[in-house]
C-alpha positions in Angstrom: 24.4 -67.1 -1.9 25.9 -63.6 -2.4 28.4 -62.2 0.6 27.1 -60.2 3.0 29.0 -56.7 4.1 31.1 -57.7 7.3 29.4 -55.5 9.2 25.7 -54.3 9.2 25.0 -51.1 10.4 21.7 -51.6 12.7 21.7 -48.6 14.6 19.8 -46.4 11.5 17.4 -49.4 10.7 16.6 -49.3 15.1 15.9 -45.4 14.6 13.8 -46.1 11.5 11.8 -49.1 13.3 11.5 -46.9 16.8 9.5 -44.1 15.0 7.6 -46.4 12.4 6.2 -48.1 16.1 5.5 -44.8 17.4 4.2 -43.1 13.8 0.6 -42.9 15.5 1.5 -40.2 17.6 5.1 -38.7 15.9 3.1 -35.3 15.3 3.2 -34.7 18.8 7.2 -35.9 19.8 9.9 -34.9 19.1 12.7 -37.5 18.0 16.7 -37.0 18.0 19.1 -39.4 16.7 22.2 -39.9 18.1 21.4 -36.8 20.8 24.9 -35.4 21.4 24.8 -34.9 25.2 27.4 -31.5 25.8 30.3 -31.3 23.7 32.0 -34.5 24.9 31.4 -37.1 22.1 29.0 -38.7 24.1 25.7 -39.2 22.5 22.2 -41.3 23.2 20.7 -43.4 20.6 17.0 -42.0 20.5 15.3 -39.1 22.4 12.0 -39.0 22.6 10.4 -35.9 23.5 6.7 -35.2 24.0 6.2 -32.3 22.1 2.3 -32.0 23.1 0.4 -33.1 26.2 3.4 -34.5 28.9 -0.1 -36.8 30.2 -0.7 -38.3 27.2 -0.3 -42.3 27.0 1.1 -43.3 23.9 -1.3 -45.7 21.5 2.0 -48.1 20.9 2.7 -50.2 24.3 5.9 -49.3 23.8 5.6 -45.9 24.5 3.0 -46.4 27.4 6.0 -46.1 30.1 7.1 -42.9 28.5 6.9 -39.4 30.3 8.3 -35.9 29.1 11.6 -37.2 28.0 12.7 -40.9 26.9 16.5 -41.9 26.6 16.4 -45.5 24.4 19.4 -47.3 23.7 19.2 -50.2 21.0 21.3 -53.2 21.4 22.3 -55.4 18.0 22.5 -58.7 17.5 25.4 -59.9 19.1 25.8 -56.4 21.2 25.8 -57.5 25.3 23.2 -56.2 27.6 24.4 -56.4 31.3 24.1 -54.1 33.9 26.5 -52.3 33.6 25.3 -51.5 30.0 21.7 -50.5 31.6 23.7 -48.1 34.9 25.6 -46.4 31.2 22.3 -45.5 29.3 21.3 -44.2 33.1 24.2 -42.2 33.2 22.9 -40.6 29.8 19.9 -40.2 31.2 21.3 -38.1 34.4 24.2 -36.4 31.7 21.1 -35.2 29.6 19.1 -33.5 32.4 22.8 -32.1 33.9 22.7 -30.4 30.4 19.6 -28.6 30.3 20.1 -25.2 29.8 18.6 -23.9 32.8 18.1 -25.5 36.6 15.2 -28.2 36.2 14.6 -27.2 32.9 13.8 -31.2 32.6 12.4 -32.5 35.6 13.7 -35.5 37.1 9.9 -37.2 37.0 10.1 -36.8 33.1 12.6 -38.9 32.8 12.4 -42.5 31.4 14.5 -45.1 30.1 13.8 -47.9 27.4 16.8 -50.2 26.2 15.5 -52.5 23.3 17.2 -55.7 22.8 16.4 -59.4 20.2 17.3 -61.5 22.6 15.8 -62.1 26.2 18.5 -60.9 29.0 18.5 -63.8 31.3 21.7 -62.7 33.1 21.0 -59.0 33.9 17.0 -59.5 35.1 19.3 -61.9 37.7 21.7 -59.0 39.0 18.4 -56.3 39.0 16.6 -59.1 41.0 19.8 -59.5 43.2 19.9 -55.7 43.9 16.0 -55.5 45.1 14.5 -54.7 42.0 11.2 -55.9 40.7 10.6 -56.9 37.1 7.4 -56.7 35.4 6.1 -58.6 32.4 3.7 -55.6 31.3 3.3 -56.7 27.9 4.8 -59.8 25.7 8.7 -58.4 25.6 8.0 -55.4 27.8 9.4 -55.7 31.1 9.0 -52.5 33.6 11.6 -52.3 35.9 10.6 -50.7 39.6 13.5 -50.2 42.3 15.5 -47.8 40.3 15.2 -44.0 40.9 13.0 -43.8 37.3 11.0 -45.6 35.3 13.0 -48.1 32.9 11.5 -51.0 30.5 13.5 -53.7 28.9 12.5 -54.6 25.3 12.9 -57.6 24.2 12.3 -58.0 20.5 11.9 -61.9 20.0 8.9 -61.5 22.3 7.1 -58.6 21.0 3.6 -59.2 19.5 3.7 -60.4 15.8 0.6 -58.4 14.9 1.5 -55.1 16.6 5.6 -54.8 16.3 6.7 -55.9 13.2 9.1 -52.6 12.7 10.9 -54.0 15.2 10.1 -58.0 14.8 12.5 -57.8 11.4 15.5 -56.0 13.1 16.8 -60.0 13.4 19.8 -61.9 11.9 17.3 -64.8 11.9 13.8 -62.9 11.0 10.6 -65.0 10.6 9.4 -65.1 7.3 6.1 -64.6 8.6 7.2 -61.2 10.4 8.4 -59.9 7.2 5.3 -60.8 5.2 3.2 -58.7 8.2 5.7 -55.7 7.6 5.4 -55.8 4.3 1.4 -55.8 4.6 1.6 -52.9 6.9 4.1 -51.0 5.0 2.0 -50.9 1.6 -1.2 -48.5 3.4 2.0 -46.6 5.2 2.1 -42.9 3.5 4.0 -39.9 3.7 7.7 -38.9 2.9 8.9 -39.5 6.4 6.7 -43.2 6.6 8.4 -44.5 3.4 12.0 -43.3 4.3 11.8 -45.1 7.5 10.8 -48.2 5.4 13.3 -47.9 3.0 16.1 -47.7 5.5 14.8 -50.4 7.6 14.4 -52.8 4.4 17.9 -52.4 3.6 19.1 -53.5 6.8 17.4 -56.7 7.2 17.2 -57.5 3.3 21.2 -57.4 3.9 21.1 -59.2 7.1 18.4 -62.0 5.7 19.0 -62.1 1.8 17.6 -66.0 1.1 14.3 -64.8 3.2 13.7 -61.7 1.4 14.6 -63.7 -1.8 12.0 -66.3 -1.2 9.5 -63.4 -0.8 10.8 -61.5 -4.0 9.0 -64.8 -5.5 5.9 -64.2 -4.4 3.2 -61.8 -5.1 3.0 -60.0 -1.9 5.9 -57.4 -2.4 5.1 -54.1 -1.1 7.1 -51.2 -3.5 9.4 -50.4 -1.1 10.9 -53.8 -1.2 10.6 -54.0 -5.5 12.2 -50.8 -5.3 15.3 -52.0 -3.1 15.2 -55.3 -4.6 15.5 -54.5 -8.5 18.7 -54.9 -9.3 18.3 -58.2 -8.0 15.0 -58.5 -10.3 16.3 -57.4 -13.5 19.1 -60.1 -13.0 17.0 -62.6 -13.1 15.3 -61.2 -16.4 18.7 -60.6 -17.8 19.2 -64.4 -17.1 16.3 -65.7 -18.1 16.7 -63.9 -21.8 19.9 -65.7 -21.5 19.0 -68.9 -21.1 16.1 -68.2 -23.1 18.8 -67.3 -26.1 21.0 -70.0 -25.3 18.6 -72.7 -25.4 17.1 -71.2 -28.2 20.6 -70.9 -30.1 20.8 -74.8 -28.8 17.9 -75.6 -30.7 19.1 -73.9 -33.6 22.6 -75.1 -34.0 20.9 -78.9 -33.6 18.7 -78.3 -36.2 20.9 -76.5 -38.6 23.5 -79.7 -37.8 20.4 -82.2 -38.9 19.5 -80.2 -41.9 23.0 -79.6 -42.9 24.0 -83.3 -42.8 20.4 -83.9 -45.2 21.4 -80.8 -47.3 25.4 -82.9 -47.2 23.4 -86.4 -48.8 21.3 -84.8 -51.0 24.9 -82.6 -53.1 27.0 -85.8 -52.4 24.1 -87.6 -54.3 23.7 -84.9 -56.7 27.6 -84.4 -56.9 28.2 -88.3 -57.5 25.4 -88.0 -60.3 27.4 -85.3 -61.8 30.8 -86.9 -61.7 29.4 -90.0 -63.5 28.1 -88.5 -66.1 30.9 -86.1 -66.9 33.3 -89.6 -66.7 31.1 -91.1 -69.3 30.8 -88.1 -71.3 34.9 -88.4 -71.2 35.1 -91.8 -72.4 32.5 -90.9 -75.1 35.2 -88.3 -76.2 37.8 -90.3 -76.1 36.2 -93.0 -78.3 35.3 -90.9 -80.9 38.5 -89.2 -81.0 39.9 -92.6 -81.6 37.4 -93.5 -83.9 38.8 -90.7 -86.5 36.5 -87.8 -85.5 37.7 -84.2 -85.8 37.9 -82.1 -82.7 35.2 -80.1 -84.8 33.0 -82.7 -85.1 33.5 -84.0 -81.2 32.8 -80.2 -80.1 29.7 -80.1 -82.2 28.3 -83.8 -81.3 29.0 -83.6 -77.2 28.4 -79.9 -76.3 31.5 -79.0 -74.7 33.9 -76.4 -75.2 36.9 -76.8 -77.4 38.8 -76.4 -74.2 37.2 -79.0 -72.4 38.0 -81.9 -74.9 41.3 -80.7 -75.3 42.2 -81.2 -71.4 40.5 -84.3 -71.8 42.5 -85.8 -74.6 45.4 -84.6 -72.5 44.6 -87.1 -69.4 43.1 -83.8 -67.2 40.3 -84.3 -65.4 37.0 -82.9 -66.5 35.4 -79.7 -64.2 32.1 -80.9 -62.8 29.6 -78.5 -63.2 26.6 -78.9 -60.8 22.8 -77.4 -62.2 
């Protein structure tokens, strides 16, 4: 399992996700990260403005609620939604209107808030509930809140329809393997510079967050190209190792079979050596005998075939060089 980076920046995957759920009508808003509201360093996650008809519903149901201007604030995994977290993105909301640049330039009715959160919060629907508000399932993981001054809708990602939010569905640190395969699907007919760079960024931040899902996926044959793209360091590793093992097993093999013919090559010269030595030690004692028996070294040269030298060491007590054929 390779070690995940202590801390994984969600925020650019949410913005990514936001506008790859609303990419059916992104021709007609207008979207601002990280909307610095004034100059105090106080800024709002996504603004969505409607840059074409103010009346016009939204084909993604999370966009239904919205109106001329949309203030969403994404909560992480692990990032707490209460309510004083929802009365904050309101405040940024109200600071955003304060800042227009003449009086009303945004209406008060054109305002709407969306907070978008994995898990369901249990604890702040309580304190709404407690305060007189109403909350409305709308959708699966779209609540509408009524009671405040305007419109607001809780997202809860966890809940959200499998077939219709999967941008969002693998924002997880625990993302269904089935979610993933339905972004993936989706993604491959996405097109367009700004489609595939919202996909890229949103990969990377749930490959990281769920490596061993996105691993088992690599596997398969349904990998769109955004995710070979992201993911090929990781697949040339794995082609790098296999030639690796392919050359170790290979030089395995090798080494075992040069072993088994070196040890026959090893009995066939010990044979052929111990062949060799006998006969030169019988050719010695031939000399010998014939040297005792009177013969000139002439005559013992010209009757055994060796050199003059040879018999001579021989006659001395040195041992004869074996030659081998």
């Amino acid at each position: 399992m390779r070690d995940l980076p202590d801390k994984i920046q969600w925020h650019p995957a949410f913005y990514a996700a936001a506008e790859l759920e609303l990419r059916e009508d992104l021709q007609e808003l207008f979207v601002s990260r990280e909307h610095i509201l004034g100059k105090e360093p106080v800024c709002i996650d996504l603004l969505v403005i409607k840059a074409g008809e103010r009346e016009k519903v939204l084909k993604n149901e999370i966009g239904r609620i919205m109106r001329g201007h949309n203030v969403l604030e994404y909560k992480g995994p692990g990032s707490e939604l209460s309510i004083d977290t929802l009365f904050k993105v309101m405040g940024y909301a109200c600071l955003y209107k304060g800042y227009g640049e003449t009086v009303n330039e945004i209406p008060a009715d054109e305002l709407t808030v969306s907070v978008i959160r994995e898990a369901y919060p249990r604890e702040l629907f309580k304190e709404l509930e407690r305060l007189g508000c109403q909350i409305e399932w709308k959708y699966p993981g779209i609540y509408y809140v009524s009671g405040m001054w305007l419109p607001i809708q809780i997202v809860v990602i966890k809940e959200l329809s499998k077939e219709n939010h999967s941008s969002f569905r693998i924002l997880s640190e625990n993302v269904d393997i089935e979610d993933v395969r339905e972004f993936l699907k989706k993604a491959e007919k996405m097109t367009g510079t700004r489609a595939r760079r919202n996909i890229d960024s949103l990969l990377q931040v749930s490959v990281n967050a769920n490596y061993e899902v996105y691993e088992q996926i690599r596997r398969e044959s349904i990998m769109c190209e955004a995710l070979r793209e992201l993911m090929k360091d990781e697949i040339e590793r794995d082609k790098k190792e296999s030639r690796e093992q392919g050359l170790a097993e290979g030089r395995a093999e090798g080494r075992a079979e040069g072993r088994a013919e070196g040890r026959a090559e090893g009995r066939a010269e010990g044979r052929a050596e111990g062949r060799a030595e006998g006969r030169a030690e019988e050719m010695a004692q031939v000399i010998l005998n014939m040297h005792k028996n009177g013969f000139s070294l002439d005559q013992i040269v010209l009757a055994s075939g060796k050199s003059q030298r040879d018999i001579e060491d021989i006659l001395a007590g040195r041992e004869l060089v074996v030659e081998m054929a």
